[in-house]
N, C-alpha and C positions, 0 to 999 in steps of 0.2 A: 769382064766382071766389073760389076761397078764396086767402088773404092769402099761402100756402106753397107755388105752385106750382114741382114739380121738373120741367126741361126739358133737353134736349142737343137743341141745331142741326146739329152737326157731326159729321156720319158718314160714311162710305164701304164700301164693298163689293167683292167679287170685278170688278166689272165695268172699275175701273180698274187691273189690273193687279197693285196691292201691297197689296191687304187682303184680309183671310180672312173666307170666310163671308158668307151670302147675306141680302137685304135684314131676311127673315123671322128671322133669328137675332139679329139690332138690336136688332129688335122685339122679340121675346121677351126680351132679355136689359133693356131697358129697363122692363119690365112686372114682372120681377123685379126689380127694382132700384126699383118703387114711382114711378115716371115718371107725371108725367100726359101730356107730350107728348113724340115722340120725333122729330127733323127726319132725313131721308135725305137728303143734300147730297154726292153722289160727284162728282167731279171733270169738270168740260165736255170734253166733245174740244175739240180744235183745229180748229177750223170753218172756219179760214182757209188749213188745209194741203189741198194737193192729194188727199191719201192719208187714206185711208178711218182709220184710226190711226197716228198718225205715231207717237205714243210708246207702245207698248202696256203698258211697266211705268208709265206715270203715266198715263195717261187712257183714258176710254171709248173706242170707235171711234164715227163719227158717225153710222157705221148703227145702235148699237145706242142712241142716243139717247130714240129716240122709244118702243124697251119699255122703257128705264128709268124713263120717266117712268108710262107704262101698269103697269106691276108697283106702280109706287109707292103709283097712286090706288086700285087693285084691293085692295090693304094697306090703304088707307086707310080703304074701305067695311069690309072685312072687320074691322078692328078697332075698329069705331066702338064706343062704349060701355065698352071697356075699356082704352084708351088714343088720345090724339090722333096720328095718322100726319102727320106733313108735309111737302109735296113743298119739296125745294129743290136746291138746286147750288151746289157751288164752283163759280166761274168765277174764270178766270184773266183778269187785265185787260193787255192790251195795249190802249193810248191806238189805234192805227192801224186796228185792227180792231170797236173798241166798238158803230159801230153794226151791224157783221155779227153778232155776239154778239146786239145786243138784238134782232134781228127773231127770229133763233132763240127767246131766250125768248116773245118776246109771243106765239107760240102754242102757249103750254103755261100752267096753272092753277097757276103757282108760287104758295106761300106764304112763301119770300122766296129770293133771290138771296146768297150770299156771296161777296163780291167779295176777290181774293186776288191780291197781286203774288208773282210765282216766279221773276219774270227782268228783270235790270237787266242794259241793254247787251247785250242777248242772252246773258247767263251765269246759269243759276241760281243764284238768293238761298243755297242748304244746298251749292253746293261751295266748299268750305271751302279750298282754294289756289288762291284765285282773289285771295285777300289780299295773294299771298306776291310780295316785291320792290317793292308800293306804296310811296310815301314818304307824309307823314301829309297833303300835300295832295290826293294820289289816292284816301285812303282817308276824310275828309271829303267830296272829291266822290261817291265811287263813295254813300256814307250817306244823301246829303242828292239824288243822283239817285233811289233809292230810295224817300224820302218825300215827292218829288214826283208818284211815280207813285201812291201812297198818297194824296196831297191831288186828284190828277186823278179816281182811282176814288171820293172820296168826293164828289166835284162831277158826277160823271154822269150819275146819276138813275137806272141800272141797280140797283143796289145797295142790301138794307136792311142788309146786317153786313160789318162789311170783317172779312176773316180774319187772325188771326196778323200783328200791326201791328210784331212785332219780329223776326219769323222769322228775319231774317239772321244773328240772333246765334246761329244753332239747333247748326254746325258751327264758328262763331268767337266765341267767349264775348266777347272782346275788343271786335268790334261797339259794344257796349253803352257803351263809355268815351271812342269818336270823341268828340271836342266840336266840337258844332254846336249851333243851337238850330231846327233844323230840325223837330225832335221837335214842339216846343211851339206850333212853327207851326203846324205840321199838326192838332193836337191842335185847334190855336182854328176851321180849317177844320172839320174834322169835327163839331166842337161847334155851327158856321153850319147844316150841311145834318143834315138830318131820318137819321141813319143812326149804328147801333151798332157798337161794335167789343166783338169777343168777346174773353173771357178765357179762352185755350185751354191745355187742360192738357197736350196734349201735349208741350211743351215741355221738358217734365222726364225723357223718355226720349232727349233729344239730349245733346250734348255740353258745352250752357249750363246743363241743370238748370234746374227751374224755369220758369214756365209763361210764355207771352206775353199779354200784355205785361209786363212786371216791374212791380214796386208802384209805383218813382216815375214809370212814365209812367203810371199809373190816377191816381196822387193829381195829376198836371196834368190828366188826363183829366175828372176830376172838377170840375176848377177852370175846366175850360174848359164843361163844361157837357154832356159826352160821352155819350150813354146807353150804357150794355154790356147783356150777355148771354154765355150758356154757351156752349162747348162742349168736347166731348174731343175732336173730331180723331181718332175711334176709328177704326183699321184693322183691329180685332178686336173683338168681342163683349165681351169681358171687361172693357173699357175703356169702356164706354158709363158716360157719367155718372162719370168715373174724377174725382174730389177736388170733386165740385159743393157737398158741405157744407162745406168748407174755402175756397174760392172764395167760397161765398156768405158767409162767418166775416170772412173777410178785407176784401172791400169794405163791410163795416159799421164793421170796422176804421175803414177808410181814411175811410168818413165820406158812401159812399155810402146812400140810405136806397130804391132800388128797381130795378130792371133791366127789360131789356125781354125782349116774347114777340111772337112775328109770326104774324099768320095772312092771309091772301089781300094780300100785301102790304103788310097795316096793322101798323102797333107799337102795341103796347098796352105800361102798364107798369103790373106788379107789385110790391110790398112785400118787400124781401129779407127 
């Protein structure tokens, strides 16, 4: 392995609804962008709703599960040699349903799982007035219920990358300045189990600026003994691999010296 490998986990496609462009334009756009691996990670359905697609602007439907995966590996043969294809998925963690989720995965040749909280109390984490008339003891609980469901999805065993660890701050910048030390908790949980948290660039096209997680949760991150890794969170082609050199600048910065890469659900780590 050379010591400079460039990688993005976090991709999505036409299939859930809000991103442009088909698995194959990723790829390509990755292979230009000088990638050696590229992960396909579009969003699970809701496996546990009655309805074939409950939410068609956010997730696959669960019929179309099983060619998403097949298109994936079919990629995967076909680009062998000129870049690494890898099969994976956001999945959204709901604690009630975790083991319905994992029998779904365990028949499919994931190369890892990204595991992503979207909904606290049944409201999504990005609607942004969901804030509004909290007093600051509801809005440290509503925070600190959040990074519980964060410390639950890093103890499951599902999971090699938990997604976007600060997303909440995405449409309320404010988030960020709750006090709690719930953050740091979580950070020493995650640092216990064998699982990465990515440093997503998408963050910088919401309302917070700026990627998730912010630098002072990586420098606890780091202290707590956290492995990371890439991703953009790209909805579009253009955005594959969007600030990986900056990313990787910055956790050198911070005093990180290697990040992780996944293949058949193993981490391996590389040399920033």
């Amino acid at each position: 392995m050379n010591s400079h490998l460039k990688f993005d986990f976090h991709t999505h496609h036409l299939r859930c609804g809000h991103a442009r462009a088909d698995i194959r334009d990723y790829i390509e756009a990755a292979i230009q962008k000088g990638m050696d691996m590229i992960g396909i990670s579009d969003h699970s359905p809701y496996f546990a709703s009655e309805k074939d697609q409950l939410h068609p602007k956010i997730a696959m439907a669960k019929s179309t599960f099983p060619e998403y995966v097949q298109e994936v590996l079919q990629l995967k043969e076909e680009y062998k040699g000129k870049i690494d294809v890898l099969l994976g998925v956001e999945s959204d963690y709901f604690p009630e349903y975790i083991d319905l989720y994992r029998k779904h995965y365990e028949s499919y040749p994931f190369d890892y799982i990204i595991g992503s909280v979207h909904f606290v109390d049944g409201v999504s984490i990005f609607k942004g007035d969901r804030w509004e008339g909290l007093t600051e003891k509801e809005r440290v609980r509503t925070k600190e219920e959040y990074y519980e469901l964060i410390q639950q999805s890093a103890s499951c065993g599902v999971f090699q990358i938990l997604g976007h660890i600060d997303a909440m701050k995405g449409f309320y910048p404010d988030f960020s300045s709750i006090q709690t030390d719930v953050v740091d908790r979580t950070l020493k949980i995650i640092g216990e189990h064998d699982v990465a948290i990515e440093i997503n660039t998408s963050g910088k096209t919401k309302d917070c600026g700026g990627w998730y997680p912010a630098d002072e949760i990586l420098e606890r991150a780091l202290y707590h003994g956290v492995n990371v890794t890439f991703g953009s969170d790209a909805h579009d082609p253009e955005r594959v691999g969007d600030d990986f050199e900056l990313v990787r600048a910055k956790l050198k910065e911070i005093g990180f010296k290697e990040w992780a890469y996944f293949r058949e659900k193993k981490r391996y780590l590389t040399s920033l």
